[in-house]
Every structure is written in C-alpha cells, then in structure tokens.
C-alpha positions, 0 to 999 in steps of 0.5 A, a space after each residue: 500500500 502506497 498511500 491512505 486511499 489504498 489502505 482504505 480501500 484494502 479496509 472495505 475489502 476487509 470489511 466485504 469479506 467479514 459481511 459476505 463471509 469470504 474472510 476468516 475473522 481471525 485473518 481480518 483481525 490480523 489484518 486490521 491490527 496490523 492496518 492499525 499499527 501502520 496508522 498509529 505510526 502515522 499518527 506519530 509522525 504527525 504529532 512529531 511534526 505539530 510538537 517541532 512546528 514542522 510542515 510534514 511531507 509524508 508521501 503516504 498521504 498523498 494520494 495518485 
C-alpha cells in the first residue's frame, strides 16, 4: 500500500469479506491490527511534526 486511499480501500475489502463471509475473522483481525499499527505510526509522525512546528511531507498521504 502506497498511500491512505489504498489502505482504505484494502479496509472495505476487509470489511466485504467479514459481511459476505469470504474472510476468516481471525485473518481480518490480523489484518486490521496490523492496518492499525501502520496508522498509529502515522499518527506519530504527525504529532512529531505539530510538537517541532514542522510542515510534514509524508508521501503516504498523498494520494495518485
């Protein structure tokens, strides 16, 4: 995934696959837990950022 519009959509997929029943729960679980800690990540650099009064230029934001 490059970018936020990727996990995204990547997340609906999950989210598909529990409702109609093509995914294994525990698959999707590990799946978002991991999605999760790729965004909490994110939300470290972010907060890096606000606290040195940087402009962030994360390229994962960005979409195509």
């Amino acid at each position: 995934m490059k970018n936020i519009d990727e996990v995204r959509v990547e997340l609906s997929g999950v989210f598909a696959g529990l409702k109609d029943g093509s995914l294994d729960p525990k698959r999707a679980e590990s799946m978002n837990n991991c999605a999760g800690k790729i965004i909490n990540s994110l939300k470290v650099e972010l907060e890096y950022y606000a606290l040195t009064k940087e402009v962030p230029n994360i390229r994962f934001f960005k979409s195509n």
